[in-house]
C-alpha positions in Angstrom: 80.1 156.3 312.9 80.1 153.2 310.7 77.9 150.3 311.7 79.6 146.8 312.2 78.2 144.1 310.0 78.7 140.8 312.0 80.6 138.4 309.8 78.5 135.6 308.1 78.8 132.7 310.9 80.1 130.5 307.4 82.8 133.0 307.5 82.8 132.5 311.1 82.9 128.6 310.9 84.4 127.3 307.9 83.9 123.6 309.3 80.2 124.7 308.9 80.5 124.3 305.0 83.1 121.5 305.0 80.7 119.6 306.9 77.8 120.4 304.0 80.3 119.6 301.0 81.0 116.7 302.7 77.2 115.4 303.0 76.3 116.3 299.2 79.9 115.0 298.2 78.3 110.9 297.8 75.0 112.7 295.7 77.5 114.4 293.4 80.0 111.6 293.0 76.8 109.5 292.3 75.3 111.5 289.5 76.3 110.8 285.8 77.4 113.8 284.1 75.1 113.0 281.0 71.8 112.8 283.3 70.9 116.7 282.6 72.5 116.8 278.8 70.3 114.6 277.1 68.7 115.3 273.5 65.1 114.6 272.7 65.0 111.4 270.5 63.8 111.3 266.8 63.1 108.9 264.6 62.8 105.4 266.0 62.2 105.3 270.3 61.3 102.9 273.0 60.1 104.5 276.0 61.3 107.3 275.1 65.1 106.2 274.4 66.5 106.7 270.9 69.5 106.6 268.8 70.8 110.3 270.4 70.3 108.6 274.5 73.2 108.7 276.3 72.5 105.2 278.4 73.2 106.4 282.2 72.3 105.9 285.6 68.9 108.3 284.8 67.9 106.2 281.8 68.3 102.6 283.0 66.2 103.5 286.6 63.6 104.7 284.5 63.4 101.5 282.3 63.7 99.4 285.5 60.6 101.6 287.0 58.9 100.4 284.0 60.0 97.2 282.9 61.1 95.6 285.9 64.7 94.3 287.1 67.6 94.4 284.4 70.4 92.0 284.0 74.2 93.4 282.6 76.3 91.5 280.6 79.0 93.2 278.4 78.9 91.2 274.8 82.4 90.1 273.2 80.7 90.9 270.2 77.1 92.0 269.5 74.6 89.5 267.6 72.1 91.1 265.4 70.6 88.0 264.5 66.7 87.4 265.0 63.9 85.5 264.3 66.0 82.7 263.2 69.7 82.0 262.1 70.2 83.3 258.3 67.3 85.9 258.5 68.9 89.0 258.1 71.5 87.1 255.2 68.8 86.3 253.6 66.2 89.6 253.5 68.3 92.2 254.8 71.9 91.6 253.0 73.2 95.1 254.1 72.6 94.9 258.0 74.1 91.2 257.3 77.0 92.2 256.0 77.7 95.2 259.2 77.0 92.2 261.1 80.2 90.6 260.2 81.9 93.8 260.3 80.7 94.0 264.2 81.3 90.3 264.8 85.4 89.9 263.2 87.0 93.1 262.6 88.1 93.9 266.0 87.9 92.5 269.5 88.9 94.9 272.2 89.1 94.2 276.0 86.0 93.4 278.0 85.7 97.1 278.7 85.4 98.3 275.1 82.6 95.6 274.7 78.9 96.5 274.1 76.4 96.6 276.6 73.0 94.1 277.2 70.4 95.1 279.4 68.3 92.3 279.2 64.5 92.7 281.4 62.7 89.2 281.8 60.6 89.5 284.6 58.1 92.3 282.2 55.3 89.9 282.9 55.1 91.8 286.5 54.3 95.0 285.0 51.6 96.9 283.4 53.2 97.0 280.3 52.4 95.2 276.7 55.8 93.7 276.4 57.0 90.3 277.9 60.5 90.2 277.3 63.2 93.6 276.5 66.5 93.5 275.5 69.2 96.7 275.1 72.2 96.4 273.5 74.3 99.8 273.6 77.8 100.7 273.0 80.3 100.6 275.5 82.0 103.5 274.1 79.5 106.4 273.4 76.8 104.8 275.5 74.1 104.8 273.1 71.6 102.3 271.5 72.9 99.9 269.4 69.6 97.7 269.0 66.6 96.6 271.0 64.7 93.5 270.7 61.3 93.4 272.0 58.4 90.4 272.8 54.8 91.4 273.0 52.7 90.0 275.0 49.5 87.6 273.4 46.6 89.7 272.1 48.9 93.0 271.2 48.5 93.1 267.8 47.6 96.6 267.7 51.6 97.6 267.8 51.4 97.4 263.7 48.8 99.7 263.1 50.7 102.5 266.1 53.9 101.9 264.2 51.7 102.5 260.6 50.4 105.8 262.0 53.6 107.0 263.7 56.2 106.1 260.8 54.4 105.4 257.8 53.3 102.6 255.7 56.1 99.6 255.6 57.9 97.5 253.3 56.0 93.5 253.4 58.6 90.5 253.4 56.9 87.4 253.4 59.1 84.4 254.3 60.0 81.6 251.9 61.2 79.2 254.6 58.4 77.2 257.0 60.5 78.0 260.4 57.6 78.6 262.6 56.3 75.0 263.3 56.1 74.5 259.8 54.4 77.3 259.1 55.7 80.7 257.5 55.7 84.1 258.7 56.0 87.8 257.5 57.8 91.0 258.5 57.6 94.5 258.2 60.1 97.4 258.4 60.7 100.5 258.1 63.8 103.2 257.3 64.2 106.7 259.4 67.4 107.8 257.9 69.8 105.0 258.2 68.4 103.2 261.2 65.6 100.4 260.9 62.6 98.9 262.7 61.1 95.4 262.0 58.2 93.7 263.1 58.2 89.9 263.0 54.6 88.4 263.0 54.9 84.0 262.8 52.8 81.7 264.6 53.3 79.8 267.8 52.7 76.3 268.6 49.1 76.8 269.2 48.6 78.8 266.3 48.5 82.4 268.1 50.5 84.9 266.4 53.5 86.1 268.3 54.7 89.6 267.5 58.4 90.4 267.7 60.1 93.6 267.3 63.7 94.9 266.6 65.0 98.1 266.2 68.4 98.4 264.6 70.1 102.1 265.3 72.7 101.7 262.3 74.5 105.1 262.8 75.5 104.2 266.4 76.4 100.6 265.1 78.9 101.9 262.4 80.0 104.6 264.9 81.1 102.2 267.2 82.7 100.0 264.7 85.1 103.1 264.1 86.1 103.6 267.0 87.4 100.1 267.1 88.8 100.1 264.6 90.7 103.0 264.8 91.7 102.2 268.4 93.1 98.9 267.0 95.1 101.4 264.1 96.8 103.1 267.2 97.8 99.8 268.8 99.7 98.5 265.8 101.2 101.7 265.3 102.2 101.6 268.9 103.6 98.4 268.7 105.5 99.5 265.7 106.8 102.0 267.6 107.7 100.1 270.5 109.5 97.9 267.9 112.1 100.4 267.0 
């Protein structure tokens, strides 16, 4: 005679498992569906995000954890300016001239805009910088740029970035902008995107270090994408037309 197997009791009670879908239903809806698919970064990172980093829910709690509260604005256009205005025109003529690309070929709804992160309260934490800016794209949600204040007495961030990526190229800078007094900067080239260190003096004399890191790829990737969204709203229009 054949033994009865007792149903399971989820068989038994289907509201059993409605109830569980139910309670992991706010976790699931919660995570973002990059969190697990993320590439290890190459080439230029900051705390371990990159030019591949999918900017998600993951990444920005892990940056808060180390850098402190975040502020989000979404940019009408980005601004790759630094140090002062006319840097980049004047020693970097190539980045300048994507700058403008960025800035006046397209401007798309607030949505389409890219993405600061800006982290001012750094001071708070154990860390070397004082102030942290992210700007990423609102459209593949990666890096576009950081730009990065050290803390007084840090100026051992040259000689880490020597040993990690190489010897640099020098600029020295024509123009007295610092309180009259010149500075210098260093960069260097991993594939098409670009990392400089500004070194100038502050008021008191004490050398400030500033740092940008430019992910070029992502930058022209994202210009294409407007642009070729604004292609398919004049062709719409034309459409529409007739």
């Amino acid at each position: 005679m054949q033994k009865h197997v007792e149903p399971s009791k989820f068989h038994k009670s289907p509201t059993i498992l409605a109830i569980l879908v139910l309670l992991a239903l706010p976790y699931l809806l919660s995570c973002d569906k990059n969190e697990t698919s993320q590439q290890t970064p190459k080439g230029f990172t900051f705390l371990d995000v990159g030019r591949t980093t999918v900017i998600n829910g993951k990444i920005k709690r892990e940056l808060e954890a180390k850098l402190g509260h975040s502020v989000l604005e979404r940019w009408r256009t980005i601004d790759l300016e630094i140090n002062y205005k006319g840097f980049i025109e004047r020693h970097f003529p190539d980045l300048h001239r994507l700058h403008r690309k960025l800035k006046t070929d397209v401007v798309l709804e607030t949505e389409d805009n890219p993405v600061r992160l800006t982290y001012r309260h750094t001071r708070k934490k154990e860390t070397p910088f004082e102030y942290v800016e992210l700007v990423y794209s609102g459209h593949t949600r990666k890096p576009l740029m950081f730009r990065i204040k050290l803390k007084q007495n840090r100026t051992s961030v040259v000689d880490v970035l020597r040993e990690k990526h190489g010897t640099p190229e020098e600029t020295d800078w024509d123009e007295k902008v610092a309180y009259g007094k010149k500075g210098r900067s260093l960069h260097w080239l991993n594939d098409k995107d670009m990392l400089i260190v500004s070194l100038f003096p502050d008021r008191y004399g004490i050398s400030e270090h500033h740092i940008a890191i430019y992910y070029i790829g992502n930058m022209e990737e994202a210009l294409r994408i407007k642009q070729d969204r604004e292609r398919r709203k004049k062709d719409e229009a034309v459409k529409d037309a007739f």
